[in-house]
mmCIF file of the N, C-alpha and C atoms, coordinates in Angstrom:
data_MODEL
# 
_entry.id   MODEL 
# 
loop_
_atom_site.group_PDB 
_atom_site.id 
_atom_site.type_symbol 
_atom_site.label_atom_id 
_atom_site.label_alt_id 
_atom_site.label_comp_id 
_atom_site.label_asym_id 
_atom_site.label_entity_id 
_atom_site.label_seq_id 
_atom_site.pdbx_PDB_ins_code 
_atom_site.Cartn_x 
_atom_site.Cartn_y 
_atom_site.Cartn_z 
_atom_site.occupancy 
_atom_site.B_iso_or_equiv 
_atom_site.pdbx_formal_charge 
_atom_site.auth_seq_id 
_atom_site.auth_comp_id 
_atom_site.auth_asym_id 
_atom_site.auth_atom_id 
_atom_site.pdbx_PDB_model_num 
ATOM 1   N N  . UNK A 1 1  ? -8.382 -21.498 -15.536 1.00 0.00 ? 1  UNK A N  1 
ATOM 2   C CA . UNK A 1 1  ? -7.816 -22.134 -14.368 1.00 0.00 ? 1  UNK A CA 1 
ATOM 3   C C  . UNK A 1 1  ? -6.322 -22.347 -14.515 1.00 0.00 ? 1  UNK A C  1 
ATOM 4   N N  . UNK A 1 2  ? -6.051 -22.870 -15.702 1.00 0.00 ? 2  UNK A N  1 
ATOM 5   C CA . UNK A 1 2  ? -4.558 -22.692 -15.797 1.00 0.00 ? 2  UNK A CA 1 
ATOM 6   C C  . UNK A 1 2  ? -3.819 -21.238 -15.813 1.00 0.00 ? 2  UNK A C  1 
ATOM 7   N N  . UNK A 1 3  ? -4.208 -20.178 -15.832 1.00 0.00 ? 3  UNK A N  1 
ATOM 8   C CA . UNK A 1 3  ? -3.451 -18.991 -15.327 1.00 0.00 ? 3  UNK A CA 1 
ATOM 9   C C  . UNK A 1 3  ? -3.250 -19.018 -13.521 1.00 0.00 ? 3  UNK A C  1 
ATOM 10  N N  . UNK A 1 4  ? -4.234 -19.773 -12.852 1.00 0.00 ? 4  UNK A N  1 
ATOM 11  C CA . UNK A 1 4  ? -4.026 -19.631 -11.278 1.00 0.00 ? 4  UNK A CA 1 
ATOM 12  C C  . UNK A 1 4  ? -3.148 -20.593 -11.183 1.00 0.00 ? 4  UNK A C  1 
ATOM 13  N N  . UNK A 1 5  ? -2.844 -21.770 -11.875 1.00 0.00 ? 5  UNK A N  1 
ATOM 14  C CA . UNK A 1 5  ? -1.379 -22.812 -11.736 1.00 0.00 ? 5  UNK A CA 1 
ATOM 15  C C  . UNK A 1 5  ? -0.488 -22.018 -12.010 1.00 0.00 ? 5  UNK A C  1 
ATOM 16  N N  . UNK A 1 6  ? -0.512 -21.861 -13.236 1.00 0.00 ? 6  UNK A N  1 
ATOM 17  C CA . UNK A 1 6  ? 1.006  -21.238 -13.567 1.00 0.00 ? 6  UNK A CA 1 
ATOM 18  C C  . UNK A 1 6  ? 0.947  -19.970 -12.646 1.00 0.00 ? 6  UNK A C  1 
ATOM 19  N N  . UNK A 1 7  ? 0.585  -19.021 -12.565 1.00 0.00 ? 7  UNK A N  1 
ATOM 20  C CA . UNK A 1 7  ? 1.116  -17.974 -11.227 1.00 0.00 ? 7  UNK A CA 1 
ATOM 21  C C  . UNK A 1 7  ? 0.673  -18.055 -10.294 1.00 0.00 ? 7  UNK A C  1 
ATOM 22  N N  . UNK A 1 8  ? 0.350  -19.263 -9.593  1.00 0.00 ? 8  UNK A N  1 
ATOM 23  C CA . UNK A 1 8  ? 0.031  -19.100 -8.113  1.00 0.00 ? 8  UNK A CA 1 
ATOM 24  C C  . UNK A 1 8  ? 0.602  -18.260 -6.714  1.00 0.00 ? 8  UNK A C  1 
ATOM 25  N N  . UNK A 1 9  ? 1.608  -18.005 -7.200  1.00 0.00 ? 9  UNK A N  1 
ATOM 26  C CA . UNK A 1 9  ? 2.388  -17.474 -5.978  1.00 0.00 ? 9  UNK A CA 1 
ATOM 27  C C  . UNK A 1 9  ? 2.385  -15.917 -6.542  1.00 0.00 ? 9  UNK A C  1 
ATOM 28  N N  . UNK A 1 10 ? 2.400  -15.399 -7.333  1.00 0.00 ? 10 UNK A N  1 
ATOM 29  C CA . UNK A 1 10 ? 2.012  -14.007 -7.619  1.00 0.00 ? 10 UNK A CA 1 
ATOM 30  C C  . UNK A 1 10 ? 0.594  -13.730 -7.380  1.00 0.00 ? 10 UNK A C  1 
ATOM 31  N N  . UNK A 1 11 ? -0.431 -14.333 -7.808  1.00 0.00 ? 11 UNK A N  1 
ATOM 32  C CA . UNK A 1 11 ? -1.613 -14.621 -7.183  1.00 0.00 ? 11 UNK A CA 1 
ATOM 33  C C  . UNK A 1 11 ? -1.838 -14.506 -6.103  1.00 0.00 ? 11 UNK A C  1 
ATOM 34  N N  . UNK A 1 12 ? -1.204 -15.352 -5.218  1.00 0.00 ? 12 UNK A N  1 
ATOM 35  C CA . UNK A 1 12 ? -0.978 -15.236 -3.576  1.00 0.00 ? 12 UNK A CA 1 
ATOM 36  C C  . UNK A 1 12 ? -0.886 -14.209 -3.084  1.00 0.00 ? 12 UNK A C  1 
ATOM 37  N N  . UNK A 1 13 ? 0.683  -13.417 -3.797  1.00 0.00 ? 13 UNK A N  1 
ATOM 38  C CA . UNK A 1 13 ? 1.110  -12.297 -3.121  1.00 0.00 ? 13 UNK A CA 1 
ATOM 39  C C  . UNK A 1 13 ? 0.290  -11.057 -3.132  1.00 0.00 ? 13 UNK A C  1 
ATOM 40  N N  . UNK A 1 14 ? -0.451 -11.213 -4.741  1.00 0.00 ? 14 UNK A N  1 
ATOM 41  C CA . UNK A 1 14 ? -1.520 -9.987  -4.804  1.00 0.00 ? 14 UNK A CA 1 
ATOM 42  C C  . UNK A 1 14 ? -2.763 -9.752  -4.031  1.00 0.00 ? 14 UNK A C  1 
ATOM 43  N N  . UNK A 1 15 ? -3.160 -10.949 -3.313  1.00 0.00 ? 15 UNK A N  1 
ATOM 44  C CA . UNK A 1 15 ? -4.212 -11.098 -2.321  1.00 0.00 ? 15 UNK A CA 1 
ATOM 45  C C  . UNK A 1 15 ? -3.591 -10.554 -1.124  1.00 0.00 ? 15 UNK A C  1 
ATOM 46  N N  . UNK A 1 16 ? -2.346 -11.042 -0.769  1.00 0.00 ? 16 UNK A N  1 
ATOM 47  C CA . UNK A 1 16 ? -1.662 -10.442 0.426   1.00 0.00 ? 16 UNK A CA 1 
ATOM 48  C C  . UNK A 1 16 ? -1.441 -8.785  0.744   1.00 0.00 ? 16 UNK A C  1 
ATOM 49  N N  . UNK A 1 17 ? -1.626 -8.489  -0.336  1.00 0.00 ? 17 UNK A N  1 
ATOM 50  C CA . UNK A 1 17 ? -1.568 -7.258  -0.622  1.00 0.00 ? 17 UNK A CA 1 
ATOM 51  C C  . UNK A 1 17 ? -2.528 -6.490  -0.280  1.00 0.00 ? 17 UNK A C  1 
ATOM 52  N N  . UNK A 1 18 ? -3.756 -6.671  -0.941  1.00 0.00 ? 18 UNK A N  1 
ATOM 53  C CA . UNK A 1 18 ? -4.754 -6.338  -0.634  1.00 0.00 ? 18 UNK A CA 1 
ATOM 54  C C  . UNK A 1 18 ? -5.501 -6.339  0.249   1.00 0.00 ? 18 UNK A C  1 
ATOM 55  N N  . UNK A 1 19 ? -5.083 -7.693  1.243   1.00 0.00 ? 19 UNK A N  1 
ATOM 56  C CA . UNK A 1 19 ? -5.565 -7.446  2.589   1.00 0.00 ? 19 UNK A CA 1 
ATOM 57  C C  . UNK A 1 19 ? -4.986 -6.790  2.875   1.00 0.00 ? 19 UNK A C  1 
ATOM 58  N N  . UNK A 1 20 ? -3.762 -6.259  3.021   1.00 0.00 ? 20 UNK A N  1 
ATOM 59  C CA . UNK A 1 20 ? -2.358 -5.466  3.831   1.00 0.00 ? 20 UNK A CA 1 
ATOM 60  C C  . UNK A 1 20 ? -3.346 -3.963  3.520   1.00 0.00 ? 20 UNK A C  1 
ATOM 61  N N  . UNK A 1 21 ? -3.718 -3.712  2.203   1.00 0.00 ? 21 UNK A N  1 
ATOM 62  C CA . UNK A 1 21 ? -4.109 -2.395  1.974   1.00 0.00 ? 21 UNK A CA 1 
ATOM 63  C C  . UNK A 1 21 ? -5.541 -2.411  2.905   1.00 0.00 ? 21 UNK A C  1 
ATOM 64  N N  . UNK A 1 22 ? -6.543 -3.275  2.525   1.00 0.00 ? 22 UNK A N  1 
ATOM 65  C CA . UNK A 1 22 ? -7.756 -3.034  3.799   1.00 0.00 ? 22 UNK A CA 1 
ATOM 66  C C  . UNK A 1 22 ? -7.571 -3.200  4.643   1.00 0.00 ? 22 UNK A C  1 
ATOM 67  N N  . UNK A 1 23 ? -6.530 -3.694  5.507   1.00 0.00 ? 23 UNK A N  1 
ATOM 68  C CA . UNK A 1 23 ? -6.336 -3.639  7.073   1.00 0.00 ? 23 UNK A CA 1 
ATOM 69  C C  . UNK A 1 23 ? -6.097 -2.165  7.303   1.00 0.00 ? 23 UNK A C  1 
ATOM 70  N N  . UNK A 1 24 ? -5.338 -1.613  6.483   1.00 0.00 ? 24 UNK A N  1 
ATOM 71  C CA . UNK A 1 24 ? -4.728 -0.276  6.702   1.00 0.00 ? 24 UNK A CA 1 
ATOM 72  C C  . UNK A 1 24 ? -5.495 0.625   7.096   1.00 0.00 ? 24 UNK A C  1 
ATOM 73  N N  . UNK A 1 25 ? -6.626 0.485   5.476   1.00 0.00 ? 25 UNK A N  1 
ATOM 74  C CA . UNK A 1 25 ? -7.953 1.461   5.320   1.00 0.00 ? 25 UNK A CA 1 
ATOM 75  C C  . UNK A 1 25 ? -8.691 1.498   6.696   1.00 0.00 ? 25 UNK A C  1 
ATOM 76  N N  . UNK A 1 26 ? -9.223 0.318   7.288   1.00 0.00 ? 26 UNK A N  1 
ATOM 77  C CA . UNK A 1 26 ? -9.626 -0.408  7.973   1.00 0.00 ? 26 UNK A CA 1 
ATOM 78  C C  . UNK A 1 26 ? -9.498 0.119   9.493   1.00 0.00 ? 26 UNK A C  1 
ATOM 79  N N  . UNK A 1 27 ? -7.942 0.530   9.618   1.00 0.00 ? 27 UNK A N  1 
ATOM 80  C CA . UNK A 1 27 ? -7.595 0.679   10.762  1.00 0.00 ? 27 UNK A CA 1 
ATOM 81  C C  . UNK A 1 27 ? -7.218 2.636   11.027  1.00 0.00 ? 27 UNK A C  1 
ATOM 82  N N  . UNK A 1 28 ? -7.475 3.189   9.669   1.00 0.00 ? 28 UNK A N  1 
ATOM 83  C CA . UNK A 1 28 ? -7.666 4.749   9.505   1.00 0.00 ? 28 UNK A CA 1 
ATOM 84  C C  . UNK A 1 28 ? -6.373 5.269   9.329   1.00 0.00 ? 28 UNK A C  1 
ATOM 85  N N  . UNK A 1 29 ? -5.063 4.237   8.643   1.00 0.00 ? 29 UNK A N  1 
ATOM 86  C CA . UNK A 1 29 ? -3.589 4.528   8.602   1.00 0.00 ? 29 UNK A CA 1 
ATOM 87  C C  . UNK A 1 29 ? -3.579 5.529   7.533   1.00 0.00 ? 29 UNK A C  1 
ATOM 88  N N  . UNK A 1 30 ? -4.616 5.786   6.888   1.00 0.00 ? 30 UNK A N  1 
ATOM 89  C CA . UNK A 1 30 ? -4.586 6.568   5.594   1.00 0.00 ? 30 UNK A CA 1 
ATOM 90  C C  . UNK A 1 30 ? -3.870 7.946   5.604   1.00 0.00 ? 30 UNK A C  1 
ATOM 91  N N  . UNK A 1 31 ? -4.442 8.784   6.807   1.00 0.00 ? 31 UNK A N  1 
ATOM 92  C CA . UNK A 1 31 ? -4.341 10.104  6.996   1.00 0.00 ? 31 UNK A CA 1 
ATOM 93  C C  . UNK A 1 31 ? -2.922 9.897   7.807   1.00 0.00 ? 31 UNK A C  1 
ATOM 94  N N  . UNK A 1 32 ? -2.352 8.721   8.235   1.00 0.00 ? 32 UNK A N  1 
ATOM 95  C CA . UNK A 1 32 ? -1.520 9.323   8.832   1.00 0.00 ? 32 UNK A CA 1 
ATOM 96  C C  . UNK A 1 32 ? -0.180 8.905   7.631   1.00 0.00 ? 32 UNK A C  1 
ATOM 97  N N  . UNK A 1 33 ? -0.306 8.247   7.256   1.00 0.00 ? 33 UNK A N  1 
ATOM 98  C CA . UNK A 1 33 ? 0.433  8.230   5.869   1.00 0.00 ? 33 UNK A CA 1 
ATOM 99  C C  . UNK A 1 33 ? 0.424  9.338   4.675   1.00 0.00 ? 33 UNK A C  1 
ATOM 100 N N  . UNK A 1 34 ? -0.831 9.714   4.823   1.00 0.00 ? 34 UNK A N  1 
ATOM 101 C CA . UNK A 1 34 ? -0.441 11.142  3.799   1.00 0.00 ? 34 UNK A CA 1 
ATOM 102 C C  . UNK A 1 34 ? 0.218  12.382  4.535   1.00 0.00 ? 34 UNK A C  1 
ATOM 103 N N  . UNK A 1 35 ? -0.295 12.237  5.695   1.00 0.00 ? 35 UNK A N  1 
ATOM 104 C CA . UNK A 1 35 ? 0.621  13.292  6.920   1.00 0.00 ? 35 UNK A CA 1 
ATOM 105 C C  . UNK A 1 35 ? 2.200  13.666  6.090   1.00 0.00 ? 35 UNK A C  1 
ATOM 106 N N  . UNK A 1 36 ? 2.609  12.406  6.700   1.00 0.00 ? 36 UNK A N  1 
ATOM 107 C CA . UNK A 1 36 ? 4.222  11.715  6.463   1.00 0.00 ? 36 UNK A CA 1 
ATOM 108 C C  . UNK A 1 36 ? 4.365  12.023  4.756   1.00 0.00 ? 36 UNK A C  1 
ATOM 109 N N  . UNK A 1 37 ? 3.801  11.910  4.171   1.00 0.00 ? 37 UNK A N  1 
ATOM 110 C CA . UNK A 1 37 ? 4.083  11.857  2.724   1.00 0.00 ? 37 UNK A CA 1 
ATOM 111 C C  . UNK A 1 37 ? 4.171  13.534  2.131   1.00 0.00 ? 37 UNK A C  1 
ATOM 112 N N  . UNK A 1 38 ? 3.168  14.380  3.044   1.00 0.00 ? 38 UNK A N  1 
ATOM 113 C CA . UNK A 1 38 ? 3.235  15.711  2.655   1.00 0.00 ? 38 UNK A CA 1 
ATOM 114 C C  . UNK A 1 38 ? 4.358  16.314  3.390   1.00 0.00 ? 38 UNK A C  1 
ATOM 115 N N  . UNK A 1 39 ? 4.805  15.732  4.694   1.00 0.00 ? 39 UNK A N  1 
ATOM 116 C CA . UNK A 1 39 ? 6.193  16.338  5.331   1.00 0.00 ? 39 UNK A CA 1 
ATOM 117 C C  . UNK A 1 39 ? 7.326  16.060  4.860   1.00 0.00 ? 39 UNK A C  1 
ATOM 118 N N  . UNK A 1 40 ? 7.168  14.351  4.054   1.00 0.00 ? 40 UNK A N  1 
ATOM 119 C CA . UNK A 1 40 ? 8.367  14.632  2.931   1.00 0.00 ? 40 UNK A CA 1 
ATOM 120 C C  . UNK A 1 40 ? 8.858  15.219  1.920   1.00 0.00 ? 40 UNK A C  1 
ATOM 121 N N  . UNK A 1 41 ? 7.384  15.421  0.959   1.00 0.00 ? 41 UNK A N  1 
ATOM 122 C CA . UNK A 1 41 ? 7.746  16.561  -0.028  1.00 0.00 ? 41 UNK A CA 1 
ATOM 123 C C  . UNK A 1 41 ? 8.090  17.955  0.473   1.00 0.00 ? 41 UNK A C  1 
ATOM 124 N N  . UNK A 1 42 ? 7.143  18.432  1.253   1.00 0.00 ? 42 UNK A N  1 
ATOM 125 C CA . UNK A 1 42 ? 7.583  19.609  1.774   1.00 0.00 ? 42 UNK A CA 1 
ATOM 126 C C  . UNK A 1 42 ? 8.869  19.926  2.236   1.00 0.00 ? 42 UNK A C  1 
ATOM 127 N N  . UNK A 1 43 ? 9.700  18.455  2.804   1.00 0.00 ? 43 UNK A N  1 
ATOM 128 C CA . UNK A 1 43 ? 11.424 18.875  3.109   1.00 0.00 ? 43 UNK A CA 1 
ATOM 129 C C  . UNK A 1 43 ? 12.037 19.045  1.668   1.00 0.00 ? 43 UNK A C  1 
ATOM 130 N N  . UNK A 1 44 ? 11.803 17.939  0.443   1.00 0.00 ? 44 UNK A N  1 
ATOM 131 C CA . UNK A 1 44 ? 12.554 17.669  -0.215  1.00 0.00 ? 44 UNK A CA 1 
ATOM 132 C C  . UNK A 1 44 ? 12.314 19.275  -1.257  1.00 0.00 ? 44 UNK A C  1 
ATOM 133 N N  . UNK A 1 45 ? 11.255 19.676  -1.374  1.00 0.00 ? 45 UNK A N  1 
ATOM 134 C CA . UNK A 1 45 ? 11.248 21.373  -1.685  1.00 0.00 ? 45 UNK A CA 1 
ATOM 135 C C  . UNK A 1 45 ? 11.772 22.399  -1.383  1.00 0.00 ? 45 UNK A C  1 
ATOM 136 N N  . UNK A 1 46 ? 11.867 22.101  -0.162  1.00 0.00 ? 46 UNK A N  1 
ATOM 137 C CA . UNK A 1 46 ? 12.038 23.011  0.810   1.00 0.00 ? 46 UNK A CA 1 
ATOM 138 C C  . UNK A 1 46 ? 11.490 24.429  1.344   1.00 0.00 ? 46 UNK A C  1 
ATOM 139 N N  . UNK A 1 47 ? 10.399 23.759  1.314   1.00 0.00 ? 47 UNK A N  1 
ATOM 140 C CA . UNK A 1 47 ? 9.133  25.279  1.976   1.00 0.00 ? 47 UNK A CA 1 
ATOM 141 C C  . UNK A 1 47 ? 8.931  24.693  3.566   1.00 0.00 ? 47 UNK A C  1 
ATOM 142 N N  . UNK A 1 48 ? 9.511  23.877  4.182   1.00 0.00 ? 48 UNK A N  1 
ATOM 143 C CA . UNK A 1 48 ? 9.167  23.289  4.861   1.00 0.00 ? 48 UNK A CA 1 
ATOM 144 C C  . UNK A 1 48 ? 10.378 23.384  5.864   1.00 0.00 ? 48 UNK A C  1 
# 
């Protein structure tokens, strides 16, 4: 219990997080984020 005192607020933030990531999942942002992520590499290569 004394590790959730002493970092409570990192604690916090890592829960915040994790909802942030299952809302995402949640809401099907997945595919459109890897979309975006493969059109960036593909510029920064440049096959694209």
């Amino acid at each position: 219990m004394s590790f959730l005192r002493r970092n409570r607020a990192a604690v916090t933030l890592l829960a915040a997080a994790a909802l942030c990531l299952a809302l995402g999942i949640w809401r099907g942002e997945t595919e459109t984020v890897f979309r975006k992520a493969v059109n960036i590499c593909m510029e920064c290569i440049g096959l694209g």
